[in-house]
N, CA, C and O atoms as CSV, one atom per row, in Angstrom:
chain,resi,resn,atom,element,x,y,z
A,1,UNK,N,N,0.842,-1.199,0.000
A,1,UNK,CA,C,0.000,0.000,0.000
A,1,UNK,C,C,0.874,1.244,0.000
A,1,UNK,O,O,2.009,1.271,0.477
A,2,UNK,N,N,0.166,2.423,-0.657
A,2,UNK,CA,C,1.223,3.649,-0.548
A,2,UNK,C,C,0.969,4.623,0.899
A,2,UNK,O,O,0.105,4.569,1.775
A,3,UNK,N,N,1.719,5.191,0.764
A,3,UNK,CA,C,1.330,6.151,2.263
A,3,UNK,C,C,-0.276,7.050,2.110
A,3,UNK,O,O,-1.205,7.257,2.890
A,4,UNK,N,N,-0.023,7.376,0.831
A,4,UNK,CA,C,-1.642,8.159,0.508
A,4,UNK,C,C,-2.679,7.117,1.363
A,4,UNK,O,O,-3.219,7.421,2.427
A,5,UNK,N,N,-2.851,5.679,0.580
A,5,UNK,CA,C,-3.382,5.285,0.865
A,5,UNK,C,C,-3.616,4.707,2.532
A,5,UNK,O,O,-4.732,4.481,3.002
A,6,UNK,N,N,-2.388,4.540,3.243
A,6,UNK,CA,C,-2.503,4.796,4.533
A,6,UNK,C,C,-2.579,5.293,5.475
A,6,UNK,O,O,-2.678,4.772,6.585
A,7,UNK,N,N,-2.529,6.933,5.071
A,7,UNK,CA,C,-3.155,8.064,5.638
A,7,UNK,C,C,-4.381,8.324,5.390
A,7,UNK,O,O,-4.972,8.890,6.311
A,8,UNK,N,N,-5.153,8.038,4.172
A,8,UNK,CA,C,-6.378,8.090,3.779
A,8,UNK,C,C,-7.262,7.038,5.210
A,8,UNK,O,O,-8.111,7.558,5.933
A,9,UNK,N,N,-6.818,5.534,5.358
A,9,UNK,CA,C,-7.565,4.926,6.173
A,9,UNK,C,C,-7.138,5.583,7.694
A,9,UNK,O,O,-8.091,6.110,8.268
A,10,UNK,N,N,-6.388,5.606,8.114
A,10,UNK,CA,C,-6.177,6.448,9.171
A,10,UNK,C,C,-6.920,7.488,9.445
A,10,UNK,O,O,-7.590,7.440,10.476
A,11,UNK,N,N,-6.985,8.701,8.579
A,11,UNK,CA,C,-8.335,9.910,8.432
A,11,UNK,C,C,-9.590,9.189,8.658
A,11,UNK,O,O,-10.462,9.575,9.437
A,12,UNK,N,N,-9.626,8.510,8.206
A,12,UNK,CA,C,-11.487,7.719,7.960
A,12,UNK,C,C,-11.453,6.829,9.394
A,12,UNK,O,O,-12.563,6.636,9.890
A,13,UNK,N,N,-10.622,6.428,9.907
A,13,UNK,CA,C,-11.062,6.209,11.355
A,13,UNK,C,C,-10.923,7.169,12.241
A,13,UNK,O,O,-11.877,7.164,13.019
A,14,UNK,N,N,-10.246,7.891,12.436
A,14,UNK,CA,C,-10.548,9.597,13.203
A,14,UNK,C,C,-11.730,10.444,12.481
A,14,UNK,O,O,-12.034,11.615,12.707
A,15,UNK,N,N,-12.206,9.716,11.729
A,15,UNK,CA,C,-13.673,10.833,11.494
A,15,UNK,C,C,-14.672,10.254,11.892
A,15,UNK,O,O,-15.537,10.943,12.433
A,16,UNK,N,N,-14.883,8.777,11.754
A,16,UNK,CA,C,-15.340,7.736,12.690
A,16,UNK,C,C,-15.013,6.241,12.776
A,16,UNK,O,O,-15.252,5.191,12.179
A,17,UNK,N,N,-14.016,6.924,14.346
A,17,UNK,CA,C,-13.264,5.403,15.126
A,17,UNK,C,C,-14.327,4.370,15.170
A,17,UNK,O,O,-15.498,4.506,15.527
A,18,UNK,N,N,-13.549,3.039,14.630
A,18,UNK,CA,C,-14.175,1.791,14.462
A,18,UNK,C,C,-12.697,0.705,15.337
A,18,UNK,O,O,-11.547,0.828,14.914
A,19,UNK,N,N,-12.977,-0.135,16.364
A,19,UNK,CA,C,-12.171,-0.521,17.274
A,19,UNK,C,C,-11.628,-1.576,16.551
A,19,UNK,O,O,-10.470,-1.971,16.688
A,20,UNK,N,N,-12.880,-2.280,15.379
A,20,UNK,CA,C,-12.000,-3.474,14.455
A,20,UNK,C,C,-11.029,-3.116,13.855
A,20,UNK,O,O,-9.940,-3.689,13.903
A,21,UNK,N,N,-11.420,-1.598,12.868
A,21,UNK,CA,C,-10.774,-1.504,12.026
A,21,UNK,C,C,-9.295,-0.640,12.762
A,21,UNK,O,O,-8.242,-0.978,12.221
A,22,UNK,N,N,-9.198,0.057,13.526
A,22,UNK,CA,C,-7.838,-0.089,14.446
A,22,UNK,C,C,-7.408,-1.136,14.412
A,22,UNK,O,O,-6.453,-1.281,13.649
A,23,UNK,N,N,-7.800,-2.135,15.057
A,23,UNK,CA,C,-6.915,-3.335,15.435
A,23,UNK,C,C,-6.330,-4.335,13.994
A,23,UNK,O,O,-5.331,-5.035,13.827
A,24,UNK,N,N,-7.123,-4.095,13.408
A,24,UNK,CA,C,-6.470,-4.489,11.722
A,24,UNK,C,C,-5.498,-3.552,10.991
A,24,UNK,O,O,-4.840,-3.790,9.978
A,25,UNK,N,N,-5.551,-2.512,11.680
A,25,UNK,CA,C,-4.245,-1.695,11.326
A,25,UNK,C,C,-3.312,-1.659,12.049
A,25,UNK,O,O,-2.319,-0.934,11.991
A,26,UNK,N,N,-3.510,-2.226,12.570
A,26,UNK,CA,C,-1.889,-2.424,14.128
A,26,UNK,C,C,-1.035,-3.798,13.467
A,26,UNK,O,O,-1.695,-4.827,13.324
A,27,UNK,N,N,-0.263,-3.801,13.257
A,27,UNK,CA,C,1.005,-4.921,13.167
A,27,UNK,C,C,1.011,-5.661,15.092
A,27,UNK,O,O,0.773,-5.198,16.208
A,28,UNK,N,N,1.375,-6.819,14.601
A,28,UNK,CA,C,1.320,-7.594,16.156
A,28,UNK,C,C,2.376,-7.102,17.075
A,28,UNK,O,O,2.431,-7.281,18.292
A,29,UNK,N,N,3.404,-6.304,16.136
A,29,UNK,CA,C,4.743,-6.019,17.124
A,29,UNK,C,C,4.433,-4.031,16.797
A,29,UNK,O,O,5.264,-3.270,16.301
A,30,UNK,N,N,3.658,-3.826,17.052
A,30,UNK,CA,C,3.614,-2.190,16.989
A,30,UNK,C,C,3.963,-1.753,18.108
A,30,UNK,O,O,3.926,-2.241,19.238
A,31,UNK,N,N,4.495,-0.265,17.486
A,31,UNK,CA,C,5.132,0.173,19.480
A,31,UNK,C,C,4.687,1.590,19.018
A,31,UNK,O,O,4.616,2.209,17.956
A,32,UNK,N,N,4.362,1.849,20.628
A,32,UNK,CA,C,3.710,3.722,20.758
A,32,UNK,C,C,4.274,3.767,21.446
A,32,UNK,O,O,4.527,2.948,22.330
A,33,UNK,N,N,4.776,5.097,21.179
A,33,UNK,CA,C,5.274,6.249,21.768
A,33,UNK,C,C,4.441,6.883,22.502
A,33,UNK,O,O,3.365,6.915,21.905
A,34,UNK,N,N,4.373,7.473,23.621
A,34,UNK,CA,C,3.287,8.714,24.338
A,34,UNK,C,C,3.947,9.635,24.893
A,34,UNK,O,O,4.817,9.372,25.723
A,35,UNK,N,N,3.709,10.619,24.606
A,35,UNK,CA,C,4.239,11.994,25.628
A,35,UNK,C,C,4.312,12.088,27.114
A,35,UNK,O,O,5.003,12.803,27.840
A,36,UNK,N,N,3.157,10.909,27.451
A,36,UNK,CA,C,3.218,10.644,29.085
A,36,UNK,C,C,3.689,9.580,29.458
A,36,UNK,O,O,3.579,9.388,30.669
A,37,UNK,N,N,4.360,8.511,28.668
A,37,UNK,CA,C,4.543,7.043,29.761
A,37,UNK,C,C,6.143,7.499,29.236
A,37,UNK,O,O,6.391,8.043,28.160
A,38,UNK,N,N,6.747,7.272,29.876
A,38,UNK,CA,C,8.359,7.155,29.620
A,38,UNK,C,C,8.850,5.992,28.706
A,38,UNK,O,O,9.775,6.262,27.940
A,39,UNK,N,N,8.249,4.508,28.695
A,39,UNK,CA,C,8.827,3.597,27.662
A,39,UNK,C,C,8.157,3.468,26.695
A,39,UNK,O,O,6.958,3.747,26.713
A,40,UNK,N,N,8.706,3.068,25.751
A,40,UNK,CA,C,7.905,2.555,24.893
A,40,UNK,C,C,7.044,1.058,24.656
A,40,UNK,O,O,7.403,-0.099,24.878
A,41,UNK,N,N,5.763,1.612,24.112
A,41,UNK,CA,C,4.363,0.144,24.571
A,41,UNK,C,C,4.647,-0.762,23.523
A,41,UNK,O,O,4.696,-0.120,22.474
A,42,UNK,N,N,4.806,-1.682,23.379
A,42,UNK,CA,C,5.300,-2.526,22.715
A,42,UNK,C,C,4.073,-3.566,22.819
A,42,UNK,O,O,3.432,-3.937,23.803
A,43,UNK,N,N,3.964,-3.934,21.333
A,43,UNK,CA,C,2.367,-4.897,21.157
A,43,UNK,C,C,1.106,-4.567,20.501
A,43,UNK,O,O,0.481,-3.714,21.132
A,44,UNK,N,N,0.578,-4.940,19.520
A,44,UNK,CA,C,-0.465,-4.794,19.327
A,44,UNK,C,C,-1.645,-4.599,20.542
A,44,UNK,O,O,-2.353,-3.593,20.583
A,45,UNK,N,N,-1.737,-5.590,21.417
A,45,UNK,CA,C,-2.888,-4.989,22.446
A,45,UNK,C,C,-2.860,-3.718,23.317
A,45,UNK,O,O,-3.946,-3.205,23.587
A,46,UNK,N,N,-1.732,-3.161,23.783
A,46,UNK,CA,C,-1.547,-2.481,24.790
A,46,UNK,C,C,-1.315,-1.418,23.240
A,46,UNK,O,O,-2.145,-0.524,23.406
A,47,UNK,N,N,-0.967,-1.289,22.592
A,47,UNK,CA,C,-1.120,0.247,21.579
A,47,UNK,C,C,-2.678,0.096,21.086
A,47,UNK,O,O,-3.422,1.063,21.250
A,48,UNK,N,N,-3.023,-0.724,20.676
A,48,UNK,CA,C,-4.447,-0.431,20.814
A,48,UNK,C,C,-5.185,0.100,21.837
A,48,UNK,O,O,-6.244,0.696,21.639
A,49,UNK,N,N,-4.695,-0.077,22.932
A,49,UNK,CA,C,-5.407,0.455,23.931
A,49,UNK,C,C,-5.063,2.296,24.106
A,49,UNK,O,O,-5.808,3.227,24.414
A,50,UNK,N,N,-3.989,2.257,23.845
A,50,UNK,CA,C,-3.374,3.579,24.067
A,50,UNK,C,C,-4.166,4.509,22.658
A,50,UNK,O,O,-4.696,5.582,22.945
A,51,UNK,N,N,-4.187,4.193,21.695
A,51,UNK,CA,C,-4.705,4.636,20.947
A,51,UNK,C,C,-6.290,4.832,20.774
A,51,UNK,O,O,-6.904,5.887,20.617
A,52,UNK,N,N,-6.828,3.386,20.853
A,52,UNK,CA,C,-8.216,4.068,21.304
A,52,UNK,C,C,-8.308,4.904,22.870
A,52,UNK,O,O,-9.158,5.789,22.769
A,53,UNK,N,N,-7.939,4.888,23.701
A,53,UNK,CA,C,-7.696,6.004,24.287
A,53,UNK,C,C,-7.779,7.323,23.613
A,53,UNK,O,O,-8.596,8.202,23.889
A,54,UNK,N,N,-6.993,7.370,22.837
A,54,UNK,CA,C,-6.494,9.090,22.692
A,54,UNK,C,C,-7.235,9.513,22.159
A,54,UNK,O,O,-7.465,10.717,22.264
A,55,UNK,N,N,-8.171,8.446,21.081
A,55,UNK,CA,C,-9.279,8.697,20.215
A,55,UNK,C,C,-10.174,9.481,20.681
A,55,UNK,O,O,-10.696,10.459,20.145
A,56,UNK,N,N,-10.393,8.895,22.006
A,56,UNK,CA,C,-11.535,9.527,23.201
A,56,UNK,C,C,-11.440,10.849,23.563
A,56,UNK,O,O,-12.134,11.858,23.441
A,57,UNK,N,N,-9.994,10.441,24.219
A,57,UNK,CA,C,-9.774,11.638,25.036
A,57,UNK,C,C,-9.197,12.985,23.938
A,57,UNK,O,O,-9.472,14.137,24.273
A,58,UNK,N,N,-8.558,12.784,22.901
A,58,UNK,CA,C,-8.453,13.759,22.033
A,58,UNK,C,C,-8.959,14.295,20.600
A,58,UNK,O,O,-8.842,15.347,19.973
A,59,UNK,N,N,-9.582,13.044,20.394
A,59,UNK,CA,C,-10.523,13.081,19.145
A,59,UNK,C,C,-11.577,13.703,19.063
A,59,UNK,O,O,-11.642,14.817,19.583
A,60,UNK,N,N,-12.826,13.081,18.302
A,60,UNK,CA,C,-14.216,13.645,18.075
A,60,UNK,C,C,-14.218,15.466,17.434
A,60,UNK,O,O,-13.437,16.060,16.691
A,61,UNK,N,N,-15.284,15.832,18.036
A,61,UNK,CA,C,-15.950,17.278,17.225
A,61,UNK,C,C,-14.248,18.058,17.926
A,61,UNK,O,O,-13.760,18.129,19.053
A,62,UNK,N,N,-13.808,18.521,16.534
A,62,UNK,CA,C,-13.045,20.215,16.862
A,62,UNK,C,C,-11.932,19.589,16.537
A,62,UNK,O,O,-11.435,20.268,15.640
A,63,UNK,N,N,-11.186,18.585,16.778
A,63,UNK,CA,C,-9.737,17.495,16.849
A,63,UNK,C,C,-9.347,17.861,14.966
A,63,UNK,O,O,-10.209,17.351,14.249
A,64,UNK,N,N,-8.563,18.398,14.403
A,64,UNK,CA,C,-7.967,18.293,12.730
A,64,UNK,C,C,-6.642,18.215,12.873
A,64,UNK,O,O,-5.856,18.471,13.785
A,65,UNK,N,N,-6.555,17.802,11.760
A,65,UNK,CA,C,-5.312,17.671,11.398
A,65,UNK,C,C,-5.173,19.418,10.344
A,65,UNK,O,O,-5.914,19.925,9.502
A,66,UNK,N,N,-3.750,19.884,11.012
A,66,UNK,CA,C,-3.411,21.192,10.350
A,66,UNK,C,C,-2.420,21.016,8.956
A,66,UNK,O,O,-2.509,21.676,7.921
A,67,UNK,N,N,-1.627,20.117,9.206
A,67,UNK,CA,C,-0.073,19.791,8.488
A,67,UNK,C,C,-0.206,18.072,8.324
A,67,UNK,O,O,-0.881,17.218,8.900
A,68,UNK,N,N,0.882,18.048,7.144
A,68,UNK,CA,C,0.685,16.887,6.662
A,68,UNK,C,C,2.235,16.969,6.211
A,68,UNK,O,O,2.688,17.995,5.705
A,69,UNK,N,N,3.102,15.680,6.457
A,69,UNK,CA,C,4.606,15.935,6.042
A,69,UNK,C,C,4.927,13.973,5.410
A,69,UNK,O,O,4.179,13.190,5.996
A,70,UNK,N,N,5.508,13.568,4.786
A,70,UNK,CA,C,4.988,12.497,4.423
A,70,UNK,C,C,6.607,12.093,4.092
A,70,UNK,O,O,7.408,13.018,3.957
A,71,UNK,N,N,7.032,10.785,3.974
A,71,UNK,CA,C,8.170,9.768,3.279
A,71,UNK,C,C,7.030,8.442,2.814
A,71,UNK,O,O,5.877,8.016,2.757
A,72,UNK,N,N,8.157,8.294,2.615
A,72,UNK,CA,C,7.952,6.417,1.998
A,72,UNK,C,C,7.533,5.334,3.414
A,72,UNK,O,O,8.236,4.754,4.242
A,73,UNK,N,N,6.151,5.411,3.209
A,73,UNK,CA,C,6.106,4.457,4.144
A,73,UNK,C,C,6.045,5.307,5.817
A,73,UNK,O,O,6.188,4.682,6.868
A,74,UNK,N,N,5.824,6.700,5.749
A,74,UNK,CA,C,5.187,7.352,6.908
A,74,UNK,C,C,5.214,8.541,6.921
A,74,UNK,O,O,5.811,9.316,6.173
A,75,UNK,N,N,4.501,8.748,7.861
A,75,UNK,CA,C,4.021,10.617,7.911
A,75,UNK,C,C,4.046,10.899,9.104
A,75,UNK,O,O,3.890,10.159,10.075
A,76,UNK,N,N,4.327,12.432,9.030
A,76,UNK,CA,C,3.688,12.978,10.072
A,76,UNK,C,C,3.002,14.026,9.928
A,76,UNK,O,O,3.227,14.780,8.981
A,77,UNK,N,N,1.996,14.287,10.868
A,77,UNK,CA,C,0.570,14.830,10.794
A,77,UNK,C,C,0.460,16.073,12.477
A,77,UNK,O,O,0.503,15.727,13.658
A,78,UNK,N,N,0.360,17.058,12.069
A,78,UNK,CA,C,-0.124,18.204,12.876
A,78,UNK,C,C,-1.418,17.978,13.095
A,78,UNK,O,O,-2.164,17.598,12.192
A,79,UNK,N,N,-1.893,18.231,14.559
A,79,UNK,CA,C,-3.092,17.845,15.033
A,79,UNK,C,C,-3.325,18.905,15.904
A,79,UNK,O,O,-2.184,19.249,16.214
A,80,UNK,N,N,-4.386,19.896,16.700
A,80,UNK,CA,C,-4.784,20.479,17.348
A,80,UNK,C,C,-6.227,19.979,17.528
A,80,UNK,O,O,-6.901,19.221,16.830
A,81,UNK,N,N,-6.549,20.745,18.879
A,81,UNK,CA,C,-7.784,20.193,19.550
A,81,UNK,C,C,-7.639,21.097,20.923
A,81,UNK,O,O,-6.595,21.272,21.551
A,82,UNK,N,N,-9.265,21.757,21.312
A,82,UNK,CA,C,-9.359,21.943,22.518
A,82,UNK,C,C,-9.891,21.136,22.865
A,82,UNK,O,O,-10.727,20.561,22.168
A,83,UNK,N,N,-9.445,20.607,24.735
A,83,UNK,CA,C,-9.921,20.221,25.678
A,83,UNK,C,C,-10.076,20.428,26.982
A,83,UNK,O,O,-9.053,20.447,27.667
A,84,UNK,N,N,-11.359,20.625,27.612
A,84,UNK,CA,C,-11.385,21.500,28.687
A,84,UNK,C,C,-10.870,22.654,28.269
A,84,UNK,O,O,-9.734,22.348,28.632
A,85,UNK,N,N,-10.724,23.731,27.812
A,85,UNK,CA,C,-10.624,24.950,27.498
A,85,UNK,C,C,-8.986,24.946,27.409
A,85,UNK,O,O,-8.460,26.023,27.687
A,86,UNK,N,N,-8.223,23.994,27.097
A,86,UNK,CA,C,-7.107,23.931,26.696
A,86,UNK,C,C,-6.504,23.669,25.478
A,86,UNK,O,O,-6.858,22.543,25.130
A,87,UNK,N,N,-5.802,24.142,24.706
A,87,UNK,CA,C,-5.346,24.287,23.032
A,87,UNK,C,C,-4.656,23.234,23.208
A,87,UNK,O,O,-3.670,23.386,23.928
A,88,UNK,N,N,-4.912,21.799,22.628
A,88,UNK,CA,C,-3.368,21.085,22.913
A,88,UNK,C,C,-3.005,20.918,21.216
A,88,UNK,O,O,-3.890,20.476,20.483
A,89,UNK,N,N,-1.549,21.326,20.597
A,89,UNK,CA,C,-1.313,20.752,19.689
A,89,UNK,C,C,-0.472,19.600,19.912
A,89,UNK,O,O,0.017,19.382,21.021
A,90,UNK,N,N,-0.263,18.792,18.833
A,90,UNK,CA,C,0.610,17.932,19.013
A,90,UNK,C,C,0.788,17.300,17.366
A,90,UNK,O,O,0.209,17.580,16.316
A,91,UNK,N,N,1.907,16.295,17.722
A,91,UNK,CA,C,2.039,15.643,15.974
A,91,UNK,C,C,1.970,13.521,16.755
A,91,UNK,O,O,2.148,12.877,17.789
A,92,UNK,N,N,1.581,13.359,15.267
A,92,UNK,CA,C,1.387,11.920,15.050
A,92,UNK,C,C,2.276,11.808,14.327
A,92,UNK,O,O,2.324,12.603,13.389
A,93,UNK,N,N,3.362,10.761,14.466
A,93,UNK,CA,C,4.547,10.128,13.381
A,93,UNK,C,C,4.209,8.706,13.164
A,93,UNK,O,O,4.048,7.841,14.025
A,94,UNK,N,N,4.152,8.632,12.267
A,94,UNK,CA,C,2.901,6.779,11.811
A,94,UNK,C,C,4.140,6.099,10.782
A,94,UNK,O,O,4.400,6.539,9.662
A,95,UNK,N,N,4.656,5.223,11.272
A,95,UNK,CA,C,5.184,4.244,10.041
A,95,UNK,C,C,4.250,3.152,9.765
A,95,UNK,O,O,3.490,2.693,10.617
A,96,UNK,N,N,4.322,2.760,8.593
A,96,UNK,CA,C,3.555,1.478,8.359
A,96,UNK,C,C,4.484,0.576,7.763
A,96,UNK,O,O,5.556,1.180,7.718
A,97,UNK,N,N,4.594,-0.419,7.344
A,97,UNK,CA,C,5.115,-1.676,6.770
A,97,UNK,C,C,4.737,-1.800,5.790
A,97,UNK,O,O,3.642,-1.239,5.757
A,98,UNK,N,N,5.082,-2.429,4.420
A,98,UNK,CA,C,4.943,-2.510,2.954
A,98,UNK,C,C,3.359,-2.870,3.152
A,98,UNK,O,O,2.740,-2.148,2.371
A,99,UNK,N,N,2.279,-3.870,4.036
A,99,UNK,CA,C,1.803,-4.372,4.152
A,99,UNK,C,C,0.410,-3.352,4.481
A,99,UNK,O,O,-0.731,-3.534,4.055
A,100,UNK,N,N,0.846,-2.345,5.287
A,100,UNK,CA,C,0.089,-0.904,5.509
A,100,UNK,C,C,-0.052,-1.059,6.828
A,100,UNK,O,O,-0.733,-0.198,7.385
A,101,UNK,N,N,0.397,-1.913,7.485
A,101,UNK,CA,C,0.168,-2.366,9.076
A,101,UNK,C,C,0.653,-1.220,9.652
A,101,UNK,O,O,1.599,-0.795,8.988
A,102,UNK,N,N,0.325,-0.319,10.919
A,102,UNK,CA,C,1.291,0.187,11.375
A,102,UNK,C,C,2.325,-0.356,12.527
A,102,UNK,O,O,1.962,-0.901,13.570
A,103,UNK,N,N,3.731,-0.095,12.128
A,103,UNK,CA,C,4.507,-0.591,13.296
A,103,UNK,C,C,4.796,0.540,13.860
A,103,UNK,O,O,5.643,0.062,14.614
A,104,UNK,N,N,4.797,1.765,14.152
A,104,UNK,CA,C,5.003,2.790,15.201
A,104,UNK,C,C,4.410,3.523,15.401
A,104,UNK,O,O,3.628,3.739,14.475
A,105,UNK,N,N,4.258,4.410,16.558
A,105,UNK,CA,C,2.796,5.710,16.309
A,105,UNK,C,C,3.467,6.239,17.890
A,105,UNK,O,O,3.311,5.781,19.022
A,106,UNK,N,N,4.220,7.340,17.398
A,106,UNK,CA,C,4.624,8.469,18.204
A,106,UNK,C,C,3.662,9.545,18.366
A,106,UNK,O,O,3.105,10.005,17.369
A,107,UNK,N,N,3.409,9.999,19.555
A,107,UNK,CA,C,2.803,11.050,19.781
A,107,UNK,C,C,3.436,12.222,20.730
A,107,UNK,O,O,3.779,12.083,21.903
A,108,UNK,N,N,3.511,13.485,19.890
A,108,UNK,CA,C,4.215,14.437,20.818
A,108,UNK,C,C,3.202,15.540,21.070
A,108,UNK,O,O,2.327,15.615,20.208
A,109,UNK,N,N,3.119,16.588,22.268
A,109,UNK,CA,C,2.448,16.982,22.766
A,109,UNK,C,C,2.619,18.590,23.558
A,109,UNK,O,O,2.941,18.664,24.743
A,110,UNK,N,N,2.365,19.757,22.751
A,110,UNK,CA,C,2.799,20.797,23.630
A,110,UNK,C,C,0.958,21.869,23.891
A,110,UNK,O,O,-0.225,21.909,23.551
A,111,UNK,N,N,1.745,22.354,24.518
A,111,UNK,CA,C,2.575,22.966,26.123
A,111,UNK,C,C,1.960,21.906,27.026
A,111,UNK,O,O,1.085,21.041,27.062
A,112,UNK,N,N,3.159,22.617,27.901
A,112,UNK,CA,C,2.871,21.878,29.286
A,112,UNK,C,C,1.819,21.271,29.630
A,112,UNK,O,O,1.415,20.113,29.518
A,113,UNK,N,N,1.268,22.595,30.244
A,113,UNK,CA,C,-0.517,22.161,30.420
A,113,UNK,C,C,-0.949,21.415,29.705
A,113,UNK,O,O,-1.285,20.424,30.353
A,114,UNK,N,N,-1.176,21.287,28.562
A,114,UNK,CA,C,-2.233,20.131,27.684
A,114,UNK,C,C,-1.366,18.742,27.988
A,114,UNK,O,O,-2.005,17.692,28.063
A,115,UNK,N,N,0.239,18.716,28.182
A,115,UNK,CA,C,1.039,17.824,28.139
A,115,UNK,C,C,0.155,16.617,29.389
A,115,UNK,O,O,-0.505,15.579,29.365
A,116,UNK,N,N,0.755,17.712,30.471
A,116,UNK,CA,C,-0.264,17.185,32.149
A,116,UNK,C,C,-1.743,16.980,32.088
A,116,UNK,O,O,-2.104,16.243,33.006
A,117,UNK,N,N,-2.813,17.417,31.250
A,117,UNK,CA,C,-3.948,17.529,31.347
A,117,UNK,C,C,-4.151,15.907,30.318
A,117,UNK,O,O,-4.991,15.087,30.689
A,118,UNK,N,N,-3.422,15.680,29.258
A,118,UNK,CA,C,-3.367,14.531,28.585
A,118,UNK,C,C,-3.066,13.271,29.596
A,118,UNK,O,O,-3.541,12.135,29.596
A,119,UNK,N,N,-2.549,13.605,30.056
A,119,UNK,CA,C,-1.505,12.633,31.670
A,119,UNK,C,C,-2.373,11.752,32.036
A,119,UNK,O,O,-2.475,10.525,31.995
A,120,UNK,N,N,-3.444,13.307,32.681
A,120,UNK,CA,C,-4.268,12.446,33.709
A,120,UNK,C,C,-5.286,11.669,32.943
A,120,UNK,O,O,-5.480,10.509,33.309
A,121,UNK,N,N,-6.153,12.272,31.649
A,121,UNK,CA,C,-7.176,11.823,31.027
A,121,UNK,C,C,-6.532,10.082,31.122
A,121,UNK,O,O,-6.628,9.005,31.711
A,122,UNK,N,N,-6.178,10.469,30.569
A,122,UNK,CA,C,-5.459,9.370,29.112
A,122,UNK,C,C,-5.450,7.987,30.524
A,122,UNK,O,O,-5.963,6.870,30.460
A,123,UNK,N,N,-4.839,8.482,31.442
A,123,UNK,CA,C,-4.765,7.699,32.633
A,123,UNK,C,C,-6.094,7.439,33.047
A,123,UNK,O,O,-6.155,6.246,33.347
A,124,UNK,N,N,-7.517,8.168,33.251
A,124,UNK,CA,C,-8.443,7.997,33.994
A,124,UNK,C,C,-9.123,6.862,32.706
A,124,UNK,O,O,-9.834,5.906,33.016
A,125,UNK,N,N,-8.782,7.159,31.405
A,125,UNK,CA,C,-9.428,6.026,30.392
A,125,UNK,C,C,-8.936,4.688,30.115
A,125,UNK,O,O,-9.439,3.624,29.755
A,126,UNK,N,N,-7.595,5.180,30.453
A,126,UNK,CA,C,-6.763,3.371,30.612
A,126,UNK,C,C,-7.796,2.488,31.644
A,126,UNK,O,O,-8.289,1.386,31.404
A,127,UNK,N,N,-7.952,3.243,32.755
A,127,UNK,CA,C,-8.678,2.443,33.534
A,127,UNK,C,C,-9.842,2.318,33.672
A,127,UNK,O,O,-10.370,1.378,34.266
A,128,UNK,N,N,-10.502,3.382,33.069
A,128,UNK,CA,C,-11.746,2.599,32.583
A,128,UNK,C,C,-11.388,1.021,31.605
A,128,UNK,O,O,-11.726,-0.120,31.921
A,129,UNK,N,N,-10.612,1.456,30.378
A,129,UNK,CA,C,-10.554,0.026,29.282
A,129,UNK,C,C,-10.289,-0.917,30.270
A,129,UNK,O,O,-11.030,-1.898,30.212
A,130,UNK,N,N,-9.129,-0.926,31.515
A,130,UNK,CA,C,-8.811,-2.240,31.503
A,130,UNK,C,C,-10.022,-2.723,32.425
A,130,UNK,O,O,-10.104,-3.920,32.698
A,131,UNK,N,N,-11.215,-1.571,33.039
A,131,UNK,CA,C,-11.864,-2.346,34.471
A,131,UNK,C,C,-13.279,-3.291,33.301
A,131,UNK,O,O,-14.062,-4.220,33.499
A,132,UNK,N,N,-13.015,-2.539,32.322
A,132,UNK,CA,C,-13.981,-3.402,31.142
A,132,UNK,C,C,-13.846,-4.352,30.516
A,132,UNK,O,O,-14.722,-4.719,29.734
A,133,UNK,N,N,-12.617,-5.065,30.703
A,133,UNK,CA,C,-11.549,-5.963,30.547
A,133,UNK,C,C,-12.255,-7.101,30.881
A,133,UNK,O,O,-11.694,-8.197,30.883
């Protein structure tokens, strides 16, 4: 698949997240990056989780993408969004595999405030997913 085409499905689940079609885009050995956990998540299940997370907590009505920067096989993507009356921008860096799977998904995150305010969400929804577990 080309990157068009794997940024195209990527867009179409941030306009409306579908949890299958995430998890069919995750490679079994995918690793996320987060602005709040210090290591890196290693696994298809636990980046799925992190990701539908963010979906939640940073997605839906107001969430675009501003910038679009692209190679062979990944991009990165400018994103803004208020939450709670906070501007958070941040970027998505997405590699995929010849296959279109993604194997990485960095997320960076400024200022401060939105940095900490992401912290806690992102934390209060982990635990919702896993008490649904």
């Amino acid at each position: 698949t080309t990157t068009a085409e794997n940024i195209a499905r990527w867009h179409a689940h941030m306009r409306a997240p579908d949890h299958q079609r995430l998890w069919d885009m995750l490679h079994p050995d995918a690793v996320f990056e987060s602005p709040v956990v210090h290591t890196p998540q290693r696994g298809r299940e636990i980046v799925f989780k992190y990701l539908a997370s963010a979906g939640v907590v940073l997605g839906g009505e107001g969430f675009r993408y501003i910038g679009e920067w692209t190679a062979p096989n990944s991009a990165v993507m400018e994103f803004e969004q208020m939450v709670d009356g906070i501007k958070v921008d941040g970027i998505d860096m997405i590699t995929w595999n010849d296959d279109g799977q993604i194997v990485h998904f960095k997320v960076m995150v400024r200022p401060l405030k939105a940095v900490n305010m992401v912290h806690q969400k992102m934390g209060e929804m982990l635990q919702t997913m896993a008490a649904k577990a």
